[in-house]
C-alpha positions as CSV (number, residue, x, y, z in Angstrom):
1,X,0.0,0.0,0.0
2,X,2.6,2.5,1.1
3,X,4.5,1.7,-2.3
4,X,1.5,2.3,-4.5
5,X,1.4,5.7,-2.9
6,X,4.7,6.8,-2.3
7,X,5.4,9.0,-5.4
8,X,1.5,9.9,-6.5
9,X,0.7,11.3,-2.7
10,X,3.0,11.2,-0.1
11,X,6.4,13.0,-2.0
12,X,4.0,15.7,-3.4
13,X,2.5,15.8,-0.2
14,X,5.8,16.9,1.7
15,X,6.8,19.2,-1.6
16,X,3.9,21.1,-1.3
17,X,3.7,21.3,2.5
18,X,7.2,21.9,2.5
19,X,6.8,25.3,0.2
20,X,3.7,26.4,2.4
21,X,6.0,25.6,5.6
22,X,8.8,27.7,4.4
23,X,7.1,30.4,4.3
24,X,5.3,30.6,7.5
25,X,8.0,32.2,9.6
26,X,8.1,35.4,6.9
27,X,4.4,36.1,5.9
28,X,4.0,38.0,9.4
29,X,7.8,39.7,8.6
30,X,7.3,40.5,4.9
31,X,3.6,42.5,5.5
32,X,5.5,44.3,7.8
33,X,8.0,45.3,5.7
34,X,6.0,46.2,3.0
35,X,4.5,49.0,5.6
36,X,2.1,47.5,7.9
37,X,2.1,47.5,11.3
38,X,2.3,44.5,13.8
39,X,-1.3,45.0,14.7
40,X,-2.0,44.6,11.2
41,X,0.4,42.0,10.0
42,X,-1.4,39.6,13.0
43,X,-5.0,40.1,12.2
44,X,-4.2,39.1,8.6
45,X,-3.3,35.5,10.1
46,X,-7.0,35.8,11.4
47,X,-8.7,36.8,8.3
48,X,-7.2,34.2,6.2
49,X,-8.7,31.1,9.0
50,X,-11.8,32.6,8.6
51,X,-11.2,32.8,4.9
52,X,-10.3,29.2,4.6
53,X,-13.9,28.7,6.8
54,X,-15.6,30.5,4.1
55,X,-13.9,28.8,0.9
56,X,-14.1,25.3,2.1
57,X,-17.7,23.7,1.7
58,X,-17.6,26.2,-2.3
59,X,-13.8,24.3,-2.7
60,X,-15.1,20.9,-2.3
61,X,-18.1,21.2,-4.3
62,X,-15.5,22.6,-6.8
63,X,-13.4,19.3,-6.8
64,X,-16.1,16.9,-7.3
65,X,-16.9,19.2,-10.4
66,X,-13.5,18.8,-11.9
67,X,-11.9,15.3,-10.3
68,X,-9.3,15.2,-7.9
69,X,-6.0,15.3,-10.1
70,X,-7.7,18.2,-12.4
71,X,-8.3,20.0,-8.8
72,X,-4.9,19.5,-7.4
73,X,-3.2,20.8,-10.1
74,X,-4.7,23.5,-10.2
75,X,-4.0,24.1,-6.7
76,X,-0.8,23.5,-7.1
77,X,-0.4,26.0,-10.1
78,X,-2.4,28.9,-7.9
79,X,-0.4,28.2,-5.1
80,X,2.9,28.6,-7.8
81,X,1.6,32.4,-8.8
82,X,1.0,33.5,-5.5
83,X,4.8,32.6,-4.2
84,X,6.1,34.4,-7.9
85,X,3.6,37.2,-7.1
86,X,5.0,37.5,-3.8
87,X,8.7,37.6,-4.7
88,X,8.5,39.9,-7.3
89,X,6.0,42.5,-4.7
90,X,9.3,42.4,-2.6
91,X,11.9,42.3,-5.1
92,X,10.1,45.4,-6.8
93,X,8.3,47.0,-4.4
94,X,5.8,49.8,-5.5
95,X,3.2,52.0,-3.7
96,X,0.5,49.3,-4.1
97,X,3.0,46.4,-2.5
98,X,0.9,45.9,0.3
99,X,-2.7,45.5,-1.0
100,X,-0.7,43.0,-4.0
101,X,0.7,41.5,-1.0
102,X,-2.3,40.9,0.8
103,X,-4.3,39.2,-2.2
104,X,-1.5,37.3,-2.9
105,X,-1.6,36.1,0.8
106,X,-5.7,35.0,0.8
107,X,-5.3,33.6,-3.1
108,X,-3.4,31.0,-1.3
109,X,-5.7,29.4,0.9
110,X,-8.5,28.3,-1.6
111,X,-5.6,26.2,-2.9
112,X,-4.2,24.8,0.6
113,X,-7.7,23.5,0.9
114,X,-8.3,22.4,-2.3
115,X,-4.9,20.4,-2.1
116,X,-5.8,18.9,1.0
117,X,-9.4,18.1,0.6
118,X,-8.5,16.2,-2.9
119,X,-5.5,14.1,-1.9
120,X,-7.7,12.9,1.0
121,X,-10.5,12.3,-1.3
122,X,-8.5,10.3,-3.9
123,X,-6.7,8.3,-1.3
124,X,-10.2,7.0,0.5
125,X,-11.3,6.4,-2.8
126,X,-8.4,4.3,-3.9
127,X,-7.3,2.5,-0.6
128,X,-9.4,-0.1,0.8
129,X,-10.6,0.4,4.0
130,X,-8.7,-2.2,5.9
131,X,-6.0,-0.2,5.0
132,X,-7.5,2.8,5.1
133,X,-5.9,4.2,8.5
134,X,-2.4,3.7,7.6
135,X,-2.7,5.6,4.4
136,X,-4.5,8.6,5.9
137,X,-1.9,8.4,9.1
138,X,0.9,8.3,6.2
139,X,-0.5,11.3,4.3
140,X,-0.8,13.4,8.0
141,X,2.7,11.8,8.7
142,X,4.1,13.9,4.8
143,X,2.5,16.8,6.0
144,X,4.1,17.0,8.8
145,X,7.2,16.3,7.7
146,X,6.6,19.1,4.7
147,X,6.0,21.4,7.5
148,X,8.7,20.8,9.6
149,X,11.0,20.6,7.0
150,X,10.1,24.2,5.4
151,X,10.9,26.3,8.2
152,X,14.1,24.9,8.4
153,X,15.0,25.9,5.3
154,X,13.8,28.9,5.2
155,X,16.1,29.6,8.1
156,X,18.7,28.7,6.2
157,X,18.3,30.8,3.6
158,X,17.8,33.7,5.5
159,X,21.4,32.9,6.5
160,X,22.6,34.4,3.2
161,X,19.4,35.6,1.2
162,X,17.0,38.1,1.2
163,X,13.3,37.6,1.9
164,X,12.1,36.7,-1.4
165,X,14.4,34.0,-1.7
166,X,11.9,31.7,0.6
167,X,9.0,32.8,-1.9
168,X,11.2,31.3,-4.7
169,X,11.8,28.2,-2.7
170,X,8.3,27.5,-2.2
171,X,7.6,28.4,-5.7
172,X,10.0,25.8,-6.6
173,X,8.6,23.3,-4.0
174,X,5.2,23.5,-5.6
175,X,6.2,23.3,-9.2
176,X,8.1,19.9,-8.3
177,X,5.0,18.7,-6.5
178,X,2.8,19.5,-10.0
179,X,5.5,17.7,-12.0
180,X,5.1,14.4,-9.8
181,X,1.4,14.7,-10.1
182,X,1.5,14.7,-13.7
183,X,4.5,12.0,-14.2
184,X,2.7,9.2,-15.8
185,X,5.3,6.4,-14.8
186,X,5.2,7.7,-11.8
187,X,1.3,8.0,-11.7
188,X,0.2,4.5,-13.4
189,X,-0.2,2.2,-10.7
190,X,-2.1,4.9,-8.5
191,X,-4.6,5.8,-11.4
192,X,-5.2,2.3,-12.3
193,X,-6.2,1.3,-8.9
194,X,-8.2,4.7,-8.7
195,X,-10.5,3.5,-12.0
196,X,-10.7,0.8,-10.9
197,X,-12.2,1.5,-7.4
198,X,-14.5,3.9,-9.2
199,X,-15.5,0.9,-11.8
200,X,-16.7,-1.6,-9.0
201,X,-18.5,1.6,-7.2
202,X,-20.3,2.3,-10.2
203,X,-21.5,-1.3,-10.8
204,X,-23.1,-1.2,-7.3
205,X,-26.6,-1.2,-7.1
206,X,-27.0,0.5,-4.4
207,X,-25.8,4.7,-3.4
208,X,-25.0,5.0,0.4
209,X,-26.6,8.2,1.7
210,X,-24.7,10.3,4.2
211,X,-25.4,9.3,7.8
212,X,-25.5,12.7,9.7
213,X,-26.5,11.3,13.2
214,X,-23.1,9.5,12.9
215,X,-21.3,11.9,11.6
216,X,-22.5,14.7,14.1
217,X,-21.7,12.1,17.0
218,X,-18.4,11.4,15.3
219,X,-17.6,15.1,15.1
220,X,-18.3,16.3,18.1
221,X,-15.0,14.5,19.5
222,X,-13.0,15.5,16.5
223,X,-14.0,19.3,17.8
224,X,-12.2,18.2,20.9
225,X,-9.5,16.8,19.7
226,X,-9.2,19.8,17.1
227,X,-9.3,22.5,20.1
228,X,-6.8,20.5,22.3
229,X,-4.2,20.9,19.1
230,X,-4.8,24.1,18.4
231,X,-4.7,24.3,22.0
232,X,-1.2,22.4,23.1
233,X,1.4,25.2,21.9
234,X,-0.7,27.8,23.9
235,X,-0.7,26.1,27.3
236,X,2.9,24.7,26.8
237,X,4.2,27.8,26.4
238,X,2.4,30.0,29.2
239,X,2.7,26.5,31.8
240,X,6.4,26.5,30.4
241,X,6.4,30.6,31.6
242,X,4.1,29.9,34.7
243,X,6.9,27.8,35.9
244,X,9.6,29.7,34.9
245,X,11.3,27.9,31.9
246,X,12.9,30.0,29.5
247,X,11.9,30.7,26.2
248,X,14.5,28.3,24.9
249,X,13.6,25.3,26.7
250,X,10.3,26.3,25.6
251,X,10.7,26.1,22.1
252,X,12.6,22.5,22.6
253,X,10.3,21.1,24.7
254,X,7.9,21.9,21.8
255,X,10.3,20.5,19.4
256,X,11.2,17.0,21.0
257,X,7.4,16.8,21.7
258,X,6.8,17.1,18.1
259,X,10.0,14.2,17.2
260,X,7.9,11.8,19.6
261,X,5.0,12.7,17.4
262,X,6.8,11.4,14.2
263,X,7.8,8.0,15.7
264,X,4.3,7.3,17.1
265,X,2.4,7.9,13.5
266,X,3.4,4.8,12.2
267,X,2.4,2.5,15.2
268,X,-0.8,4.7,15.2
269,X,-2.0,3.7,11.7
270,X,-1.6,0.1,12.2
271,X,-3.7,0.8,15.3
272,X,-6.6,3.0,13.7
273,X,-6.9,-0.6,11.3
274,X,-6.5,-3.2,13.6
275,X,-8.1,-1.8,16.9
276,X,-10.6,0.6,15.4
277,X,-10.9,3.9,14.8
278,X,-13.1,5.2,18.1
279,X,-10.7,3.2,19.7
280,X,-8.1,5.2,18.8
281,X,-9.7,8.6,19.2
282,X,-10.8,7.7,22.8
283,X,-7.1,6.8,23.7
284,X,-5.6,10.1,21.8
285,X,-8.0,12.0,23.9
286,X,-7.6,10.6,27.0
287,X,-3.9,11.1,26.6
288,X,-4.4,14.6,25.9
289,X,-6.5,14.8,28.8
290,X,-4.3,13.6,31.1
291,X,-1.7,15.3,29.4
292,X,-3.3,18.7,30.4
293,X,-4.3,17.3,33.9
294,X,-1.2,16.2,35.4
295,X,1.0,19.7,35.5
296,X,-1.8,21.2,37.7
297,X,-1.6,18.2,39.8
298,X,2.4,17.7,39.7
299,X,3.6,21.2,39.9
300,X,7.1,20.8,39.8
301,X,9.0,20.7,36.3
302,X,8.8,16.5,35.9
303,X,5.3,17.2,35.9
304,X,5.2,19.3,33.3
305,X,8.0,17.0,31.7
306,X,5.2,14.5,31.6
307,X,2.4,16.1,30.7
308,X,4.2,17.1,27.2
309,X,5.0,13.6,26.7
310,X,1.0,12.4,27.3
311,X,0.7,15.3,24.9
312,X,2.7,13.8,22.4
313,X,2.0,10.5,22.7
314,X,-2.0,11.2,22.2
315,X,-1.1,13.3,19.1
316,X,1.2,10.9,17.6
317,X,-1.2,7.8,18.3
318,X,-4.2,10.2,16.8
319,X,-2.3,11.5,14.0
320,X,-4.8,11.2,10.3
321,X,-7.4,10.2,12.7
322,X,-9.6,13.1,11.6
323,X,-9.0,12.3,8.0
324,X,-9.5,8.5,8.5
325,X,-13.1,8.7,9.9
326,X,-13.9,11.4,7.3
327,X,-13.2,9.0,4.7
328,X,-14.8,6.0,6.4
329,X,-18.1,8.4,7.1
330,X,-18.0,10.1,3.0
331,X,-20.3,8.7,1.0
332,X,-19.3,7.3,-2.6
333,X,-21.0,10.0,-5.0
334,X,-20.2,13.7,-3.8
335,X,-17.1,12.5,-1.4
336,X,-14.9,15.8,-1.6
337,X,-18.0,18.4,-1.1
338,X,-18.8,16.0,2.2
339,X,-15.1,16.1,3.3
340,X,-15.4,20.2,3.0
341,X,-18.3,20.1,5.2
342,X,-16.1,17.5,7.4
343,X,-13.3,19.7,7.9
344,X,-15.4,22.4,9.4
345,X,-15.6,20.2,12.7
346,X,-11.9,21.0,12.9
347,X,-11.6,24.4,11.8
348,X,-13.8,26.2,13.7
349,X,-12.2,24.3,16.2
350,X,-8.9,26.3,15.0
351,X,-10.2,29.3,14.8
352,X,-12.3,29.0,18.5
353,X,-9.8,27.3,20.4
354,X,-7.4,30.5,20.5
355,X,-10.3,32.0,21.8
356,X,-11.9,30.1,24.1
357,X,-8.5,29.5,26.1
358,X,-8.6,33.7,26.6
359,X,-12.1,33.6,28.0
360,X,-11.5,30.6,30.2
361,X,-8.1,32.7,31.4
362,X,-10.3,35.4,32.0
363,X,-12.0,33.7,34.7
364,X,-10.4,31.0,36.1
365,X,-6.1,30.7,37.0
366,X,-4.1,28.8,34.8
367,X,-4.5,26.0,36.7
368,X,-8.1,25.4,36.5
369,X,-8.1,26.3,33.2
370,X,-5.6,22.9,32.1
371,X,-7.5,20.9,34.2
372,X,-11.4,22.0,32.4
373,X,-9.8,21.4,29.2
374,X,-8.5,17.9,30.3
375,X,-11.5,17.5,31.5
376,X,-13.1,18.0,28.1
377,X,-10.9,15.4,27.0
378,X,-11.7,12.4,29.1
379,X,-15.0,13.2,28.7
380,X,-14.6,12.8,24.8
381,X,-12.8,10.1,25.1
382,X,-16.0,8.2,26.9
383,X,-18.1,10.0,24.4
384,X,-16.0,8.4,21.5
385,X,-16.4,4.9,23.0
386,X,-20.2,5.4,23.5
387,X,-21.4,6.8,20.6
388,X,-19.7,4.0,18.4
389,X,-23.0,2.2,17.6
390,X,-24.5,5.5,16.6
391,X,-21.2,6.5,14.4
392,X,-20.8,2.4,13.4
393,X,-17.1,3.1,12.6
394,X,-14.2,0.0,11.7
395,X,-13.8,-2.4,14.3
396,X,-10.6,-4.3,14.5
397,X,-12.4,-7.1,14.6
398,X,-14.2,-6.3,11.2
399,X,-11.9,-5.4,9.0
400,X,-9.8,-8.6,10.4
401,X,-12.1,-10.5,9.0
402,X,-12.2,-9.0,5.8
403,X,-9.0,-9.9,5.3
């Protein structure tokens, strides 16, 4: 399975995430060198997760209209004219710089969730569904890797460069990611197995219609486990100032936690197919949970030492999670319009997690405030568990015996 995707979605996977990556350490520094001020610069960051809110549900309806390979190309090419755009805005700048900047900044998200939306939708079309877990788990597991990798070099071409140089890397990123999309040796294998997973759909008699009770049940715990990673970097870094860790050991702590992350994807998938996939999310959760619970209850810096590392075990165990019961839930006609409306359990999970860790501050001491959210964790985690003969997702047990 892995080999059959390898060079159709998992290397332009990391190319494209990679490019994006690179250049998320100098969007906020190159609008605020084109003239804006901090203020600014930051609510752009804003505006463009509520932009991607907006655009998702018209982006999917979009790729079932044109076919996934027709829709990731052109995300890729978009993506491509807004890093050239970019580079030439600061190579060149002129008075309108800023506003060119700016729309060259929003014309990339339509295309980030176009990308993401269609390489999930091809891959749960293609891959079986015993499978189905390690291949989503393997296409979080290149994202990440795209993402980590971009920022590093970025840094190093900062070293030496200008700013415009990262906009030229990530154009180059992208442009490499379209050519192995439209490699046909490299392709083949992928698009026949894609036909013919389409051909034995179509000489089904029967449509499956979209269960909504199941995926409303289904979605409620992927709100939690969206707002307790949206979440983690927040409350690692004030506990990490709360109990006086510099900002270095900060930012490794963050780092390593993210390493431990990597290793656990790949045990993870083979878990999401063999155990079952509210399996799974229940013990991601309640790792998370526990994760937030234990430096209130341990104050000292091994408990906070631990809590990272139920942190990162949760995420790495959970990792694709989110995409694998999307695909399980997606029906066969319509699948990338239903994954848009999917990904807006997470998202507005994104873009309310920020805030409702402010309002919960407001009111209640750091403290308390780990321990609620923890809370919410544990209680997801039983909610996951519970609602599986509503959401009627995978068993281990039967996809074993599909085998």
């Amino acid at each position: 399975m892995l080999k059959l995707i390898f060079w159709p979605v998992l290397v332009p996977t990391v190319l494209f995430s990679m490019g994006l990556g690179a250049i998320v350490p100098i969007q906020i520094l190159a609008t605020i060198r084109l003239g804006a001020s901090p203020a600014l610069a930051s609510s752009l960051v804003a505006v463009a997760g509520v932009f991607a809110l907006l655009c998702t549900v018209p982006v999917g309806g979009t790729i079932d209209r044109v076919g996934d390979k027709r829709a990731m190309t052109y995300a890729t090419t978009s993506a491509a004219v807004s890093f050239l755009l970019s580079a030439l805005i600061l190579i060149f700048p002129s008075p309108w710089a800023l506003g060119l900047y700016v729309l060259a900044y929003l014309a990339r998200v339509p295309s980030q969730v176009a990308w993401g939306l269609a390489r999930q939708s091809v891959l749960a079309e293609t891959v079986a569904e015993s499978d189905r877990g390690k291949a989503m788990t393997a296409l979080g597991g290149a994202q990440r890797a795209g993402s980590l990798a971009g920022p590093l070099v970025s840094s190093l071409l900062l070293l030496c460069l200008p700013l415009w140089s990262v906009f030229l890397f990530a154009l180059t990123a992208v442009v490499l990611a379209t050519l192995c999309l439209q490699l046909r040796r490299l392709n083949s294998a992928f698009d026949s197995a894609t036909q013919a997973a389409q051909s034995a759909r179509s000489e089904e008699s029967t449509e499956l219609a979209v269960r909504w009770k199941a995926v409303w049940c289904a979605g409620l715990a992927v709100v939690a486990l969206s707002l307790f990673r949206v979440t983690q970097p927040i409350v690692v870094a004030l506990w990490g100032l709360h109990i006086g860790w510099s900002d270095a050991q900060i930012a490794l702590a963050i780092a390593l936690g993210s390493a431990l992350e990597m290793v656990l994807m790949v045990p993870g998938g083979y878990l999401k197919d063999r155990v079952g996939r509210s399996a799974v999310l229940a013990l991601c959760l309640s790792f998370f949970g526990a994760g937030f619970i234990v430096p209130p209850l341990a104050t000292s810096h091994s408990g906070f030492i631990v809590g990272l590392i139920l942190m990162a075990i949760g995420n790495g165990f959970g990792a694709g999670i989110n995409m694998t019961i999307g695909a399980d839930l997606s029906p066969s006609t319509g699948r990338a319009r239903f994954l848009s409306k999917w990904a807006m359990f997470s998202q507005a999970a994104v873009v309310a997690g920020p805030l409702a860790i402010s309002g919960t501050l407001l009111v209640f001491s750091l403290p308390a405030a780990c321990t609620l959210i923890g809370g919410l964790g544990l209680t997801g985690a039983v909610w996951a568990l519970a609602s599986q003969p509503i959401t009627k997702l995978p068993t281990g047990t039967r996809m074993v015996g599909n085998d």
